[in-house]
GULOZA-982254 format. One line per field, with one value per atom (N, C-alpha, C, O): residue number from 1; chain; atom name; x, y, z. Coordinates in Angstrom, 1 decimal. Layout:
num: [NUM  ...] $
cadena: [A  ...] $
atomo: [CA  ...] $
x: [X  ...] $
y: [Y  ...] $
z: [Z  ...] $
//
This chain:
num: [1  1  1  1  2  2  2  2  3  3  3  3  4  4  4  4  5  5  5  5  6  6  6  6  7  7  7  7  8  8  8  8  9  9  9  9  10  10  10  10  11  11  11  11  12  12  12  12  13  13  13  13  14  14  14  14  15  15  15  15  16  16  16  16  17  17  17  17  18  18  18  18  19  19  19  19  20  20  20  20  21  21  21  21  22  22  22  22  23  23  23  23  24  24  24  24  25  25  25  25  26  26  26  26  27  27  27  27  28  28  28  28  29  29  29  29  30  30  30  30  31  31  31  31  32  32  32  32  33  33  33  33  34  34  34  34  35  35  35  35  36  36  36  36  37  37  37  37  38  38  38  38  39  39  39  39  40  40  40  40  41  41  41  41  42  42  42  42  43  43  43  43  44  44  44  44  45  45  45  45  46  46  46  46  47  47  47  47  48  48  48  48  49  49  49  49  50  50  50  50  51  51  51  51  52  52  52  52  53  53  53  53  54  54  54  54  55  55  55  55  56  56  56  56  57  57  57  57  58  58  58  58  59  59  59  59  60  60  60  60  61  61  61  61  62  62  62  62  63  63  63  63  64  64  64  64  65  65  65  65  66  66  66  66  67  67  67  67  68  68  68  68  69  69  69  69  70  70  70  70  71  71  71  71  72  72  72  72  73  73  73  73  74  74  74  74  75  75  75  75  76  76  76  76  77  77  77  77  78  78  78  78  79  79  79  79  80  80  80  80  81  81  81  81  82  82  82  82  83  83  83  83  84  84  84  84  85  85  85  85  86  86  86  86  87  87  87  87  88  88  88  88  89  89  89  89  90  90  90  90  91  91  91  91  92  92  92  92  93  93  93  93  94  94  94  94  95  95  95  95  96  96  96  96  97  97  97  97  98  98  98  98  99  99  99  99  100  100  100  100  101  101  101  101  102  102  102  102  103  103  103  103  104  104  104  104  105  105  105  105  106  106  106  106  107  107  107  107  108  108  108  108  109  109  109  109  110  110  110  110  111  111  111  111  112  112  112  112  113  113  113  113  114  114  114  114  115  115  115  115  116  116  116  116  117  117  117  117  118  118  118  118  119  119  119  119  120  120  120  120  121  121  121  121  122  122  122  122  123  123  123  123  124  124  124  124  125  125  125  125  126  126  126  126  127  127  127  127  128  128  128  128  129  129  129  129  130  130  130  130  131  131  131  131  132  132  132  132  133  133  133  133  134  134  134  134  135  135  135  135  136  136  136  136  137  137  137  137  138  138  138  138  139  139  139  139  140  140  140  140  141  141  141  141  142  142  142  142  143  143  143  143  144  144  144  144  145  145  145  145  146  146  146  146  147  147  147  147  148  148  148  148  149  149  149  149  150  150  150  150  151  151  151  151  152  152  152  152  153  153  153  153  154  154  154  154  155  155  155  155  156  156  156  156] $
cadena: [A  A  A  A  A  A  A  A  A  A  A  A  A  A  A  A  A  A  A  A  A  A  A  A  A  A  A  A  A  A  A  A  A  A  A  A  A  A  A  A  A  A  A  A  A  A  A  A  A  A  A  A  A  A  A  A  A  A  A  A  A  A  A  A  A  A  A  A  A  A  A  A  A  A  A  A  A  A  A  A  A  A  A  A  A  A  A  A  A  A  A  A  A  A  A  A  A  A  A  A  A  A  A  A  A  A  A  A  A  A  A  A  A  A  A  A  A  A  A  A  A  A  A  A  A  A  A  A  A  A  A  A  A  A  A  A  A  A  A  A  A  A  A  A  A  A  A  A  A  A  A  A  A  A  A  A  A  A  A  A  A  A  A  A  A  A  A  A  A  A  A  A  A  A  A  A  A  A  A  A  A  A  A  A  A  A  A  A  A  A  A  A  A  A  A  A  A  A  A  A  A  A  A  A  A  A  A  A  A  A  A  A  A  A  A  A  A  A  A  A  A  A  A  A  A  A  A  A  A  A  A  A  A  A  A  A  A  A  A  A  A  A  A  A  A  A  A  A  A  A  A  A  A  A  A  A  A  A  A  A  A  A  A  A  A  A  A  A  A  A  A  A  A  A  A  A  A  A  A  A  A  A  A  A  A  A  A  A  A  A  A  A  A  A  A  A  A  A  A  A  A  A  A  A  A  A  A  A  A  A  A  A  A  A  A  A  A  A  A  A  A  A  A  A  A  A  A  A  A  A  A  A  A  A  A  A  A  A  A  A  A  A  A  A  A  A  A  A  A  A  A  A  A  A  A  A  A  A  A  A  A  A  A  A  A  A  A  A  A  A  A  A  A  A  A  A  A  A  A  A  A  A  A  A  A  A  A  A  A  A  A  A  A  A  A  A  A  A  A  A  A  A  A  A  A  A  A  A  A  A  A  A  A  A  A  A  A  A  A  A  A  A  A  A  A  A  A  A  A  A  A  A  A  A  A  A  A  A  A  A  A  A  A  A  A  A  A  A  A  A  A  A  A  A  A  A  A  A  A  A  A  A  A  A  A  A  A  A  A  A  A  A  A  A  A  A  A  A  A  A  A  A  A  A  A  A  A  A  A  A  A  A  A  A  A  A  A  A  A  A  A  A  A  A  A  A  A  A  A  A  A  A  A  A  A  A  A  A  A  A  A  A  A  A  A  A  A  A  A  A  A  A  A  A  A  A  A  A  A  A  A  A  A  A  A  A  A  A  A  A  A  A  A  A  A  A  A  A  A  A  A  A  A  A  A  A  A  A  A  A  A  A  A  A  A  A  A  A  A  A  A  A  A  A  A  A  A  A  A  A  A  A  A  A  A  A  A  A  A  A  A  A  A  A  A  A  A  A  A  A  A  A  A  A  A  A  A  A  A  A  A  A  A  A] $
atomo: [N  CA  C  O  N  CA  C  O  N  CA  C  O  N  CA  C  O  N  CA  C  O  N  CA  C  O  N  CA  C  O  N  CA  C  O  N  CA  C  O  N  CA  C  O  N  CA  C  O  N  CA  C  O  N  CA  C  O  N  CA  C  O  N  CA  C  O  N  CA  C  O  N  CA  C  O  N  CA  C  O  N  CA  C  O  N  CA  C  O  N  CA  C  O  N  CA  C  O  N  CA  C  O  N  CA  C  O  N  CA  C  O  N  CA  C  O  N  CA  C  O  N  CA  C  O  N  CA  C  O  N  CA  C  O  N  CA  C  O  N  CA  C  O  N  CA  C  O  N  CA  C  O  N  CA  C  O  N  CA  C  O  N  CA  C  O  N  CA  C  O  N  CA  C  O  N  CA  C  O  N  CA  C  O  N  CA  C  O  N  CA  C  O  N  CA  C  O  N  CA  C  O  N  CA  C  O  N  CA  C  O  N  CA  C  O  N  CA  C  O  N  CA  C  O  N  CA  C  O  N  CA  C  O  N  CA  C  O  N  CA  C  O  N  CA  C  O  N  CA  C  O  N  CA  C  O  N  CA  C  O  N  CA  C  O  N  CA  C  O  N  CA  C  O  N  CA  C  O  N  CA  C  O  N  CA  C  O  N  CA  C  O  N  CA  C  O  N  CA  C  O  N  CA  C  O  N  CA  C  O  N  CA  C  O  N  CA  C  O  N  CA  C  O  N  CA  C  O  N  CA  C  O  N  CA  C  O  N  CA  C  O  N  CA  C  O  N  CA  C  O  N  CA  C  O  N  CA  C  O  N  CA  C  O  N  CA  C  O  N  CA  C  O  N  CA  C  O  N  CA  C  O  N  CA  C  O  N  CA  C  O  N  CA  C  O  N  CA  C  O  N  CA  C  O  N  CA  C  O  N  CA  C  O  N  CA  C  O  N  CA  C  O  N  CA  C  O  N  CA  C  O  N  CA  C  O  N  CA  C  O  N  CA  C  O  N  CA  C  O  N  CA  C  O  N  CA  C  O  N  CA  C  O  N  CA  C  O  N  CA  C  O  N  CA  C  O  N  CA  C  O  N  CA  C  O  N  CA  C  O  N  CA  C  O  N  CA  C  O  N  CA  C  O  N  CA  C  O  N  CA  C  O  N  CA  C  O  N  CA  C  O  N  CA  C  O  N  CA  C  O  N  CA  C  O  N  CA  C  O  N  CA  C  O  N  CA  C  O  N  CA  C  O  N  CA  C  O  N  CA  C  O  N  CA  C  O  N  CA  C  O  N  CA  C  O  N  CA  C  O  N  CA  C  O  N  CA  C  O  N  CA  C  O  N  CA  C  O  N  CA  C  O  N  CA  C  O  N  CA  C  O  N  CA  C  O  N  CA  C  O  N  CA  C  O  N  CA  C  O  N  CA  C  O  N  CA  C  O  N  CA  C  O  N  CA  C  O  N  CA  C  O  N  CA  C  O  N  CA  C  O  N  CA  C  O  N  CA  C  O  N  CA  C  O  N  CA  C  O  N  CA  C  O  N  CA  C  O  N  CA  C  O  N  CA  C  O  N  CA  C  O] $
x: [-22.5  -21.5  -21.1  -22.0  -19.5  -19.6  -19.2  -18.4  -19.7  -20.1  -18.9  -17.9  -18.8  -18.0  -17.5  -17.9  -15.8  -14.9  -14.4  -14.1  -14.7  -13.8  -12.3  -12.3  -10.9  -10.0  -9.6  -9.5  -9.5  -8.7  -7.2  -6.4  -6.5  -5.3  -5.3  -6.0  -4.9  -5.0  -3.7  -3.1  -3.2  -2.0  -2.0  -2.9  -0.7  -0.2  0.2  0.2  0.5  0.5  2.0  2.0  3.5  4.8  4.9  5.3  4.6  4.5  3.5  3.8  2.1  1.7  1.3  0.7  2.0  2.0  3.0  3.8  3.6  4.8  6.1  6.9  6.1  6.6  7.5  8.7  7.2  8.3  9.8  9.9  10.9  12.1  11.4  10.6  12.0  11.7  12.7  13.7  13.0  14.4  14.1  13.2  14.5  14.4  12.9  12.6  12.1  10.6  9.8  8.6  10.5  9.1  8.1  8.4  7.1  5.7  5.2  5.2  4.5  3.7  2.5  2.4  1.8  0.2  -0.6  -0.4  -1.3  -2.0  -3.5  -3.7  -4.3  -5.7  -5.8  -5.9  -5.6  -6.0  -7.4  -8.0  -7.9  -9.5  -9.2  -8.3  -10.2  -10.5  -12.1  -12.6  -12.8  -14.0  -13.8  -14.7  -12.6  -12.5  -12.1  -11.8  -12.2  -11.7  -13.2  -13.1  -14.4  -15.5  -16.1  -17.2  -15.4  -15.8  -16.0  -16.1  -15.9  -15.6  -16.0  -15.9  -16.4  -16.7  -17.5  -18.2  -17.7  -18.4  -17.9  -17.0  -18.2  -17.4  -16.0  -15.0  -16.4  -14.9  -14.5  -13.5  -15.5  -15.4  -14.4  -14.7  -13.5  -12.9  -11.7  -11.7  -10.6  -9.9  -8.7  -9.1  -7.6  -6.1  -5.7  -6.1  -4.8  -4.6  -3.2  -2.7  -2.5  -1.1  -0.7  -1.6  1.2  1.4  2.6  3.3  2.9  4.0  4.5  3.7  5.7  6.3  7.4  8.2  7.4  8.9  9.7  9.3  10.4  11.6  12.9  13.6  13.1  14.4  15.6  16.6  15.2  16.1  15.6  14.4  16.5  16.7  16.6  17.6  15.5  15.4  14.5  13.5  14.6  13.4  12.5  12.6  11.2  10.4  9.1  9.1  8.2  6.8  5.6  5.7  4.5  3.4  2.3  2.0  1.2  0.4  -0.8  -0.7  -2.8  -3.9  -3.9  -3.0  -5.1  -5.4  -7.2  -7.7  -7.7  -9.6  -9.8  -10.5  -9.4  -9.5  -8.4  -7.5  -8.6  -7.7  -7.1  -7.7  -5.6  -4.7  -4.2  -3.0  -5.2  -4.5  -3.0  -2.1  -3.2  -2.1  -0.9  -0.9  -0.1  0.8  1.5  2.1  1.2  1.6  0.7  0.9  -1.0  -1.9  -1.8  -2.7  -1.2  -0.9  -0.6  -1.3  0.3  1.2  0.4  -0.6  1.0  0.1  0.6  0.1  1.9  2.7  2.0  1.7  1.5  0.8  -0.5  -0.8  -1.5  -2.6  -3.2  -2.6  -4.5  -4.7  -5.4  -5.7  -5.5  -5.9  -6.6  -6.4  -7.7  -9.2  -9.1  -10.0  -7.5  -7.1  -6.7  -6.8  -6.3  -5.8  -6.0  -7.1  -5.7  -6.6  -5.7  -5.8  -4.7  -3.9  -5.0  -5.7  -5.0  -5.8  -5.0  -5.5  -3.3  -2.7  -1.6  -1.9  -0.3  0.6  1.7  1.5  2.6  3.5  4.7  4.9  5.8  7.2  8.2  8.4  8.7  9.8  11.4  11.8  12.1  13.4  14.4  14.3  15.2  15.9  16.7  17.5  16.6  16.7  16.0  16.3  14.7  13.5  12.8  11.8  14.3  13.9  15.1  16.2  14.4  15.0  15.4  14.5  16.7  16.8  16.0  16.6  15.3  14.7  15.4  15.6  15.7  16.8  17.8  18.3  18.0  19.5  19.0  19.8  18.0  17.9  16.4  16.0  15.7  14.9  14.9  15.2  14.1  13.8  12.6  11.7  12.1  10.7  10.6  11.6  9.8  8.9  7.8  6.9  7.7  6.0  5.8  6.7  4.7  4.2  2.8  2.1  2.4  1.3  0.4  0.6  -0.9  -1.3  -2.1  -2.9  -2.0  -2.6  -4.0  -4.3  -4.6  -5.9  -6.6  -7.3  -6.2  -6.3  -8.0  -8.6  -8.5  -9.9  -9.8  -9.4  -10.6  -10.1  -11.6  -12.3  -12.0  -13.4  -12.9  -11.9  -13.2  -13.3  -14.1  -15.0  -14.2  -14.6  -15.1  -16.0  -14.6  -15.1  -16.0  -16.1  -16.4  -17.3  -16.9  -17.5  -15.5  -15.1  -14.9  -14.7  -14.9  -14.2  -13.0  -12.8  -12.0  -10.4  -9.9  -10.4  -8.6  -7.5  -6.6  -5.8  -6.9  -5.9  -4.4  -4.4  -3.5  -2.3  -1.1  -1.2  0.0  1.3  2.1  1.8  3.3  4.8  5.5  5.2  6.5  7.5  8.3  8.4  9.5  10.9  11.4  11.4  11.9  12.4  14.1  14.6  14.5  16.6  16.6  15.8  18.2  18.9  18.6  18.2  19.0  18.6  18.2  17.1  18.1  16.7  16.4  17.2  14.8  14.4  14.4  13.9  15.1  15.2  13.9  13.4  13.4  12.2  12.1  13.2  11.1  10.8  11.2  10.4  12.9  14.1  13.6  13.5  13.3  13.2  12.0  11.3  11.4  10.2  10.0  11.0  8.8  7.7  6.6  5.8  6.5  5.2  4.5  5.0  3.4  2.6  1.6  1.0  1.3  0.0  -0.5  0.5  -1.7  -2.1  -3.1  -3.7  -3.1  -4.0  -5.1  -4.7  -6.8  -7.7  -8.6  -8.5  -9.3  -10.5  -11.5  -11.2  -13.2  -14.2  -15.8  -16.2  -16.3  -17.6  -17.9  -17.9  -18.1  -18.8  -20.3  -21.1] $
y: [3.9  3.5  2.0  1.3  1.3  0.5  0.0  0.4  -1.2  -2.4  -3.1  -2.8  -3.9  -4.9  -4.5  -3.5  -5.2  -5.0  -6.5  -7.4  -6.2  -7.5  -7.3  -6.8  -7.7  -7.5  -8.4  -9.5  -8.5  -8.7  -8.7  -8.3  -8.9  -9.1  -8.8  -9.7  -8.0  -8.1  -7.9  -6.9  -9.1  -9.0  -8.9  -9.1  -8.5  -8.1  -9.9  -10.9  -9.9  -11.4  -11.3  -11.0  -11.5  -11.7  -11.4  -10.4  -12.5  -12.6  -12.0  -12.3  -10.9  -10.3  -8.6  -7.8  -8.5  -7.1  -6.5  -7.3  -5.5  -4.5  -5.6  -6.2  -5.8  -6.5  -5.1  -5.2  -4.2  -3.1  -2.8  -2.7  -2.6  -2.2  -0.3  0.2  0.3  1.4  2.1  1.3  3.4  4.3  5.0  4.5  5.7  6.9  7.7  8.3  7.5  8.8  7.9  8.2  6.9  6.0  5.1  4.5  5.2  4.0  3.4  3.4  2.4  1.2  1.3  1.6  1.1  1.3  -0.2  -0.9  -0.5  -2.0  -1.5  -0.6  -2.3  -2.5  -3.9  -5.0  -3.5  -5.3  -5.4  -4.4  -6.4  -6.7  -6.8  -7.3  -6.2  -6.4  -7.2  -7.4  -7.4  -8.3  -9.8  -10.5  -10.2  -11.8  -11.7  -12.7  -10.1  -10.0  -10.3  -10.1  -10.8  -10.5  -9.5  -9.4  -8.5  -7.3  -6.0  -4.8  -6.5  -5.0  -5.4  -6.5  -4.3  -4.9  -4.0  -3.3  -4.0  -2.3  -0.9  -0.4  -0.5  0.8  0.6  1.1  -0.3  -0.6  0.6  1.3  0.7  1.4  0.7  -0.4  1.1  0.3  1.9  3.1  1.0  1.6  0.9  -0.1  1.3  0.3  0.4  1.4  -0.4  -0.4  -0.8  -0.7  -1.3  -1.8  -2.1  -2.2  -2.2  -2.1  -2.7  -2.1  -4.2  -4.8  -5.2  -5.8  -4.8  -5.3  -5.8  -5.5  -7.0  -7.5  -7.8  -8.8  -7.5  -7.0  -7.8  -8.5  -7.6  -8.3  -7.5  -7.9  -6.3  -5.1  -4.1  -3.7  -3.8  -3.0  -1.6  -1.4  -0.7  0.5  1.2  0.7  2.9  3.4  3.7  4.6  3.0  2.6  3.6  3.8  3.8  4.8  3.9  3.4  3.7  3.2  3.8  3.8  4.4  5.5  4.9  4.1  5.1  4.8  5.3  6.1  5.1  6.0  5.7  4.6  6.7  6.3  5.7  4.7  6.2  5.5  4.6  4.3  4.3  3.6  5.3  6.3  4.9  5.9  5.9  5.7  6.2  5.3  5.9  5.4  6.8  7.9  8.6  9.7  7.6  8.2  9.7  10.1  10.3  11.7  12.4  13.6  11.8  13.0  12.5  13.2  11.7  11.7  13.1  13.7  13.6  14.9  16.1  16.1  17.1  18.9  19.5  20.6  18.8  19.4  19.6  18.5  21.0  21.0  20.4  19.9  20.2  19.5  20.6  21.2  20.3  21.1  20.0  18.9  20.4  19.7  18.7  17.6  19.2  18.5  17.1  16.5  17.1  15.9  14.9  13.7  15.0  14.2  12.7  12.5  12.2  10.4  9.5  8.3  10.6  10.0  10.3  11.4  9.3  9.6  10.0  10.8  9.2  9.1  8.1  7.7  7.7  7.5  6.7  7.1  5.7  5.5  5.6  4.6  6.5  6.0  5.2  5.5  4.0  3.7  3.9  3.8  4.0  4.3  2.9  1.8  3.2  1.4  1.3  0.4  2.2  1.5  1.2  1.0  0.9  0.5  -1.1  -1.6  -1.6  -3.1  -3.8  -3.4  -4.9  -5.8  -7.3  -8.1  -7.4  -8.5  -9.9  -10.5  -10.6  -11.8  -12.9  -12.8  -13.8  -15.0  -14.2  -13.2  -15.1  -14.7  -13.4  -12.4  -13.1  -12.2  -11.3  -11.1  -10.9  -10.4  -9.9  -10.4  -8.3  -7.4  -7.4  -7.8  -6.9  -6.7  -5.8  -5.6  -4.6  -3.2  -3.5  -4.3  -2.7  -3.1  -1.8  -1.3  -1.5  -0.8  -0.9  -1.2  -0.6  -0.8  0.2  1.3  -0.4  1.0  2.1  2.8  2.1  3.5  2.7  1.5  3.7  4.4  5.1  6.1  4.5  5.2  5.3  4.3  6.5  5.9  6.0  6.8  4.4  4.5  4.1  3.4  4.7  4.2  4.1  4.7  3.8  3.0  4.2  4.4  5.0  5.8  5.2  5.8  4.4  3.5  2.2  1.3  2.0  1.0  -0.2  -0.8  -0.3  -1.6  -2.6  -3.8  -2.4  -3.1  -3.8  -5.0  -2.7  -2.6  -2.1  -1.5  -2.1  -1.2  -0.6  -1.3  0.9  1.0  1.6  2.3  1.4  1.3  1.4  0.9  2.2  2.7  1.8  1.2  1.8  1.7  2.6  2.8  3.5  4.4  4.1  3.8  4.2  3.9  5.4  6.3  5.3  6.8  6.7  7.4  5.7  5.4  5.6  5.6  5.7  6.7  5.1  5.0  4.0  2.5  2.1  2.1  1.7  1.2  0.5  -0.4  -0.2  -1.2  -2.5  -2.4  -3.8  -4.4  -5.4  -6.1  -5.4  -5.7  -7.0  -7.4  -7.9  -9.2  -10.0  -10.6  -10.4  -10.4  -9.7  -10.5  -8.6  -7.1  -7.2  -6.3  -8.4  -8.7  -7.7  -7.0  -7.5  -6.8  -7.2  -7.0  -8.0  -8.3  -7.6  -7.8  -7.0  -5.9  -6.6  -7.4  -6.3  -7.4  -6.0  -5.5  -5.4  -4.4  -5.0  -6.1  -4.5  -5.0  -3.9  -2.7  -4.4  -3.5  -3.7  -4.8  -3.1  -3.0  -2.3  -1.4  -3.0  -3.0  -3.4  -4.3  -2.7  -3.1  -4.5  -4.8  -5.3  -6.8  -6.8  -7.6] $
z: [15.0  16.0  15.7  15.3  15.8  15.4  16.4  17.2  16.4  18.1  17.9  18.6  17.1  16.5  15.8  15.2  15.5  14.4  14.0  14.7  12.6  11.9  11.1  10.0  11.9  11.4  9.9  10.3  9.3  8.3  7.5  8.4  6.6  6.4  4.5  4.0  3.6  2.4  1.9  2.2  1.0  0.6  -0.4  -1.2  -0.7  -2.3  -2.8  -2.1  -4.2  -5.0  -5.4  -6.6  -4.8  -5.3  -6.9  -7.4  -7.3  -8.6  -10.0  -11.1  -9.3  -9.8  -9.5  -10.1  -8.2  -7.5  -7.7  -7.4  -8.0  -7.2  -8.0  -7.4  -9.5  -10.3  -10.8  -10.6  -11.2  -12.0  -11.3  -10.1  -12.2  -11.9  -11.5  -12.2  -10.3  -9.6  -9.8  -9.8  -10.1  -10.4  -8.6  -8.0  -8.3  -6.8  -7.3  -8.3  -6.4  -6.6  -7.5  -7.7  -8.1  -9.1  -8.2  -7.1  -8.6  -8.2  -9.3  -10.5  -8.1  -9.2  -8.4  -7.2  -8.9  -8.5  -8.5  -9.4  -7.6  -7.8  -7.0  -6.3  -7.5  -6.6  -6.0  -6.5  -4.7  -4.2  -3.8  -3.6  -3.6  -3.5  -2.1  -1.5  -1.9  -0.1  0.3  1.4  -1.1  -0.7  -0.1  0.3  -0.1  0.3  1.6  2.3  2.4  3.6  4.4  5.7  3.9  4.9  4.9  4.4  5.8  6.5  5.3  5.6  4.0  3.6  2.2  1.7  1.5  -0.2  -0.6  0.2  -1.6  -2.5  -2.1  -2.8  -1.4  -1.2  -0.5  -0.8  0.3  1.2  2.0  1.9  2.9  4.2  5.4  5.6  5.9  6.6  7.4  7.2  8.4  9.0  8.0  7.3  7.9  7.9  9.1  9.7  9.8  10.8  11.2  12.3  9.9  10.4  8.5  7.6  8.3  7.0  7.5  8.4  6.8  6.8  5.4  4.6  5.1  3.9  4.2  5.0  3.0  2.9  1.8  1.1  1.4  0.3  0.1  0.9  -1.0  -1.4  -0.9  -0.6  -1.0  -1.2  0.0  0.0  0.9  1.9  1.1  0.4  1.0  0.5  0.9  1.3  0.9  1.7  1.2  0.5  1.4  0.4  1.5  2.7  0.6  0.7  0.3  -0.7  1.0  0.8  1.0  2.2  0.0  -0.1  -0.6  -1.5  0.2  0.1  -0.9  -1.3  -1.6  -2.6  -2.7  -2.6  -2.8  -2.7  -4.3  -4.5  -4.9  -6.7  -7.2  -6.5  -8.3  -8.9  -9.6  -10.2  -9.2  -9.6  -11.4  -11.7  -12.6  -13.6  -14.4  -15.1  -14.0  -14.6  -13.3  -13.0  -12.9  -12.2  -12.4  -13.4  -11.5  -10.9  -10.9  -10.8  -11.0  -10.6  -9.1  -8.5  -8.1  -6.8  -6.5  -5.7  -7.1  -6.9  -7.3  -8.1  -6.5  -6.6  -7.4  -7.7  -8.3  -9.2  -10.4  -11.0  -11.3  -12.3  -12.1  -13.1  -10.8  -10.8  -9.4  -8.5  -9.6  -8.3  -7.1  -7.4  -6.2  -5.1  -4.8  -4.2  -5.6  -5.6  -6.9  -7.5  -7.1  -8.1  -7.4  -7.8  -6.6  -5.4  -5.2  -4.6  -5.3  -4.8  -4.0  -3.9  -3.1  -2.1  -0.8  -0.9  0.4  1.2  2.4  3.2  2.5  3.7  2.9  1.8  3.5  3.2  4.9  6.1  4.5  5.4  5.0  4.3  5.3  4.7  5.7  6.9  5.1  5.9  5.4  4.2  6.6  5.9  5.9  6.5  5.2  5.2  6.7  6.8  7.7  8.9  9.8  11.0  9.1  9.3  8.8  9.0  7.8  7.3  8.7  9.0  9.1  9.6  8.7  8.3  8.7  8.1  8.1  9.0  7.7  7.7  6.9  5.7  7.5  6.7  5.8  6.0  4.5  4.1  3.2  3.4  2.5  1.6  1.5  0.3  2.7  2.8  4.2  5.3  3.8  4.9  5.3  4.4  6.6  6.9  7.1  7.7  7.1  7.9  8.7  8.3  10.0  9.5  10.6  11.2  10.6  11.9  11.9  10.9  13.2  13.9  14.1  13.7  15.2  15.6  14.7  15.3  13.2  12.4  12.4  12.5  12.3  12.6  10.8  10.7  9.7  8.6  8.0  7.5  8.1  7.6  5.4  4.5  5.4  3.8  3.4  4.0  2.4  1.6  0.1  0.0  -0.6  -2.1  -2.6  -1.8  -3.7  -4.1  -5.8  -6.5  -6.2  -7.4  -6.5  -7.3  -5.6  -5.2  -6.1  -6.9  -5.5  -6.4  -5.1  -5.4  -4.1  -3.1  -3.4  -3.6  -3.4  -3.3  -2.5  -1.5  -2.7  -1.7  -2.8  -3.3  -3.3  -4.2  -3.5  -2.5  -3.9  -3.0  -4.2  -5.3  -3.8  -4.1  -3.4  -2.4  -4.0  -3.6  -4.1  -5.3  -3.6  -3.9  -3.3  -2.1  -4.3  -4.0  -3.7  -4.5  -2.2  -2.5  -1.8  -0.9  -2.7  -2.3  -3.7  -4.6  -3.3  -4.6  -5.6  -6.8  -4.9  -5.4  -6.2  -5.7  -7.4  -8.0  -7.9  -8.2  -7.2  -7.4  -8.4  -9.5  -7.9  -9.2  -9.6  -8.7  -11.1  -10.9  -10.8  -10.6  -10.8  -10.7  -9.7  -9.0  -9.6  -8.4  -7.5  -6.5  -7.1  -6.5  -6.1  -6.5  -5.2  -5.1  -3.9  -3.5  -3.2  -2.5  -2.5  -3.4  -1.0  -0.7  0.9  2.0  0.6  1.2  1.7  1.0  3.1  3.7  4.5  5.0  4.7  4.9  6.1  6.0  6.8  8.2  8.1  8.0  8.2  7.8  8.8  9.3  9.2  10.4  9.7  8.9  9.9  9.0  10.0  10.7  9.6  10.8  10.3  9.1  11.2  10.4  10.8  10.4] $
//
């Protein structure tokens, strides 16, 4: 039973995260460390709890857990793979009437509230984590920044 909760905050790096130009249905995969969060590290037992992003580009963008590091995009998918391949845990989509403008050239998402249970299955204490672009759009890269701040809950 857990008495106490320690919230935390793990963000993505502008300049080293979510860096690739995206076509419609493409992803980029990152591991963020969640050991500097305190509450969580080696397995990285925790809840997520909230997922705000903010973008250059108004686009309806998908953001998906993953318990491993994902190295080979599209064993996410059931397509030609079977189930028990899987290393999505849970997923949030937003749609681009879901970014609010922020100053002259950035949008925000965010929502609240989830309840996601996530464990680290490489005992690396990370967060492995997706971006999917799913507008006809393509993300533009580097310009085409995305930064991802993941709100996590964790027994302390």
């Amino acid at each position: 039973m857990v008495t106490k909760e320690s919230v935390a905050f793990v963000d993505s790096d502008v300049a080293a995260h979510f860096t690739d130009s995206l076509v419609q249905y493409a992803s980029e995969y990152e591991d963020l460390d969640l050991t500097r969060t305190g509450g969580v590290g080696g397995q990285a037992r925790c809840f997520i709890s909230s997922v705000r992003l903010i973008a250059a580009q108004n686009l309806a963008w998908m953001v998906s857990f993953h318990n491993k590091d994902n190295t080979a995009p599209g064993t996410d998918s059931v397509i030609g793979h079977t189930y028990n391949q899987n290393t999505m845990i849970d997923f949030w989509p937003f749609a681009t009437t879901d970014g609010y403008i922020l100053g002259a050239s950035a949008y925000v998402y965010s929502v609240t509230g989830l309840k996601i249970p996530y464990r680290d299955d490489e005992n690396a204490g990370q967060l492995h984590i997706a971006l999917h672009n799913r507008s006809t759009t393509t993300k533009i890269a580097a310009t085409g920044y995305v930064q991802v701040r993941v709100g996590v809950i964790g027994a302390a």
